[in-house]
C-alpha positions in Angstrom: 16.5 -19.2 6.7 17.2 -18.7 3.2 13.3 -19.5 2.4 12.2 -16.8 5.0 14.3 -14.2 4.0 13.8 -14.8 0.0 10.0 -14.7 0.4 10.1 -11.2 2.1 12.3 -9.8 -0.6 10.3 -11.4 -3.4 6.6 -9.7 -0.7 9.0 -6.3 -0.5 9.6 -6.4 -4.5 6.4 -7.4 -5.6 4.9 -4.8 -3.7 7.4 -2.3 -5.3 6.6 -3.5 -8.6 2.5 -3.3 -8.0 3.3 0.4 -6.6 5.2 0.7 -9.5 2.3 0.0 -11.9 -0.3 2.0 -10.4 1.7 5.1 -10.0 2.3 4.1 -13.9 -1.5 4.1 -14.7 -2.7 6.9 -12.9 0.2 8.7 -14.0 -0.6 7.8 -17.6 -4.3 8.4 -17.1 -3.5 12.3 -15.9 -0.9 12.7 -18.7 -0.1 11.2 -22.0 3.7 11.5 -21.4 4.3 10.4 -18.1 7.9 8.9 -17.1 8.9 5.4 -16.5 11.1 6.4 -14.2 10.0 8.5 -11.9 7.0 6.2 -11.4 9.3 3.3 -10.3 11.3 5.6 -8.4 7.9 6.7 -6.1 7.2 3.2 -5.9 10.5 2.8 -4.2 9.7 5.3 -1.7 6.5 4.4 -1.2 7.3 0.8 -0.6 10.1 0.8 1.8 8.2 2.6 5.0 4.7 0.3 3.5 6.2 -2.8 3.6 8.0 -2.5 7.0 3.9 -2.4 7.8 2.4 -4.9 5.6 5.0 -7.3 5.6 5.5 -7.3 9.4 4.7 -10.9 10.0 7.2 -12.1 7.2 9.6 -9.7 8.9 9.7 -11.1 12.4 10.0 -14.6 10.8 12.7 -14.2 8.3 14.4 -12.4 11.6 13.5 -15.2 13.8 15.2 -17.8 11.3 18.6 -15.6 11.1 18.7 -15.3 14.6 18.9 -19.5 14.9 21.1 -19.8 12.1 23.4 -17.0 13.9 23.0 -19.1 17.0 23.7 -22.3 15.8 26.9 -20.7 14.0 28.0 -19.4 17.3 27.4 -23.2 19.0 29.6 -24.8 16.2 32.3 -22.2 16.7 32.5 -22.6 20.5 32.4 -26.3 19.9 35.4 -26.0 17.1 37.4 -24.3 19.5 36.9 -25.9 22.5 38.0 -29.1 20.9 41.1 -27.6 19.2 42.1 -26.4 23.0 41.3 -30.0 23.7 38.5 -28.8 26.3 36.3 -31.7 24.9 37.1 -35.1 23.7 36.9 -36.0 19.8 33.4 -37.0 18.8 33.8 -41.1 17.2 
């Protein structure tokens, strides 16, 4: 799970940073003085709706793999509990 879900944030934030450079560039190119910041902040915007698009195949995956881990959370816990009511013999 945690490999899934760190390689769409490093896809979501590289594509912020790329945004982020070419807003930089162009920005530069139409203006001598043009602001860091406002270039990483359209990069932001830009990236957040884009990324839900491009990325949509990491997306499903890195859900896919919390929805396991959620359900194999939920097995141990019924298990745990079961055997502290004494539903289920002790394992060994």
């Amino acid at each position: 799970m945690v490999f899934d879900v760190g390689v769409y944030l490093l896809a979501r934030l590289g594509l912020a940073a790329l945004l982020a450079v070419v807003i930089l560039g162009v920005g530069r190119l139409l203006t001598a003085d043009f602001p860091v910041t406002v270039a990483v902040l359209f990069a932001i915007v830009l990236a957040l709706p884009l990324g839900i698009w491009v990325f949509a195949p990491l997306r499903r995956r890195a859900t896919a793999s919390i929805a396991d881990f959620d359900e194999r959370r939920r097995r141990d816990r019924e298990h745990l509990r079961a055997r502290l009511r004494g539903d289920e013999p002790l394992d060994k």
